[in-house]
N, C-alpha and C positions, 0 to 999 in steps of 0.2 A: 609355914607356907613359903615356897620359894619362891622370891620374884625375878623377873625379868623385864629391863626397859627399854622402849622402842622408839626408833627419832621417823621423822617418814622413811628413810631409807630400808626401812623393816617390816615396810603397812605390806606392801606387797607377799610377805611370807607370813604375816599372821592372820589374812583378811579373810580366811574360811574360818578359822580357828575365832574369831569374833562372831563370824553370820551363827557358829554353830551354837556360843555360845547364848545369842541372843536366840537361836529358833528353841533353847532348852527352857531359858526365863520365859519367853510370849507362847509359850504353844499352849491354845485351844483359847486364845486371845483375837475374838473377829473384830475382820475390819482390813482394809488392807495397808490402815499405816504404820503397823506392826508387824506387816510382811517380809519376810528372806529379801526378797527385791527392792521392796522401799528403805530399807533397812542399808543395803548395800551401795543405794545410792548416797547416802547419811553418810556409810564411812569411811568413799569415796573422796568425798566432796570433806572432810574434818580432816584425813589424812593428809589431803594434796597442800593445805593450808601451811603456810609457815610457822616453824615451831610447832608442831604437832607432836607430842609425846602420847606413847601408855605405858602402863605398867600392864602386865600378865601374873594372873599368881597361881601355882600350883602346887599341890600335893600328892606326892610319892606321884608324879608322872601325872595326873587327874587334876583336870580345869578346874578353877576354883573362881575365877573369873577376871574383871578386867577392868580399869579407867581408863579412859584418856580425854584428850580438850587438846588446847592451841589457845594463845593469846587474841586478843582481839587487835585489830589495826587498830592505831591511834585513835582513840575518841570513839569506836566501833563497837558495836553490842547487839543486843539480838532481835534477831526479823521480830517487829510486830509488839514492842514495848519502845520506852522512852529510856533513856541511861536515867538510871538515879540522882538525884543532885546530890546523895551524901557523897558520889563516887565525883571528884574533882574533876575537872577538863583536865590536866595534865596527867591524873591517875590512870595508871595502866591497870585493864583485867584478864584475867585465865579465864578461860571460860571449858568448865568442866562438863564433856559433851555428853560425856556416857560411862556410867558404873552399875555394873552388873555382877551378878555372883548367882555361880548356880545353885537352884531351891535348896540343894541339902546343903550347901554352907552360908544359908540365914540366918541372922541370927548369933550369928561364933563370932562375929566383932573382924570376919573376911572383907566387907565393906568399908570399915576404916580402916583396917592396914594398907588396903589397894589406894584410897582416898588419900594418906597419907603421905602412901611412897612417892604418889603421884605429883604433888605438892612439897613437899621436900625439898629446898633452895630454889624456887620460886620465886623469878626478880619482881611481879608484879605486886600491887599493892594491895590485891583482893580478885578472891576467884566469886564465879557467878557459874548458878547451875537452874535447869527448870525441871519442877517437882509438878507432875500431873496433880493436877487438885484435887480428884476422887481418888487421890489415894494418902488419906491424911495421917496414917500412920509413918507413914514418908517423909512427908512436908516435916512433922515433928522430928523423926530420925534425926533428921540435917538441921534443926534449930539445935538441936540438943548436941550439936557440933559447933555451934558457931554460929551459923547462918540467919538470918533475917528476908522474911518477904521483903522484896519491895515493888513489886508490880505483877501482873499478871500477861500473859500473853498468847493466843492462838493465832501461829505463823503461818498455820496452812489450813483449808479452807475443813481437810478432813484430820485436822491435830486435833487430839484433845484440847482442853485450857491448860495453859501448864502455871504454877508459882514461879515467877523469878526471886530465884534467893539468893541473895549476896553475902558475904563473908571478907572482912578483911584480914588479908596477911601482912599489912603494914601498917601502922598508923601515919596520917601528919604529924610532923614534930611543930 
């Protein structure tokens, strides 16, 4: 898979190339928090954010799909949970907004190399991401990387529930 990484100065020229990947994952997925437009406002709104990275990855020219996130402001974390107390007041987080891989490359370990690239010299001490909860084959995905619940959260009034899963990239010495 060939990757490609992007700082915000780049959100601008890959930001269909994301709607399209996400209209390939959600299609025939109702409701409209899963829609092109609610969707576009998401990666509006993570791109404008300081420190916004993604990774892209593709094969022989054909999407394969995509991560990205943005650190949290000091002490910062996500609409509609409590910060962890394993994660320190001085500890910094990534917060891993969105990874997607299209249906036919499930399953091929496409989602950890993207996850991976993504993360790769990462000053923070630990990334955080949210796993829809009716989707528990998911939830386990990301344990069996790493990750640990540690809260639960629904941000918006038509969100799913999602898992807040945490993962450290650093320990306390």
């Amino acid at each position: 898979m060939d990757l490609k990484h992007y700082g915000q100065e780049g959100a601008k020229d890959i930001r269909t190339l994301l709607l399209d990947i996400h209209d390939a994952v959600y299609e025939g997925m109702p409701g409209s928090f899963d829609s092109r437009e609610r969707f576009g406002e998401f990666v509006d709104g993570w791109s404008g954010r300081d420190g916004w990275v993604c990774v892209t990855g593709f094969d022989e020219g054909e999407p394969v799909g995509y991560a990205y996130g943005a650190p949290f402001s000091p002490g910062g974390w996500w609409r509609g949970s409590e910060r962890p107390a394993s994660l320190g007041p001085g500890e910094r987080a990534f917060a891993l907004s969105e990874l997607m891989v299209m249906p036919r490359w499930r399953k091929t370990g496409a989602s950890l190399k993207l996850h991976e690239a993504l993360l790769a010299g990462r000053a923070e001490e630990a990334v955080t991401l949210f796993v829809d909860v009716s989707h528990p084959k998911v939830v386990a995905l990301y344990g069996s990387w790493g990750y640990e619940t540690v809260g639960e959260s629904q941000p918006y009034d038509d969100s799913p529930t999602f898992a807040v899963m945490l993962k450290r990239l650093k320990f306390p010495v």
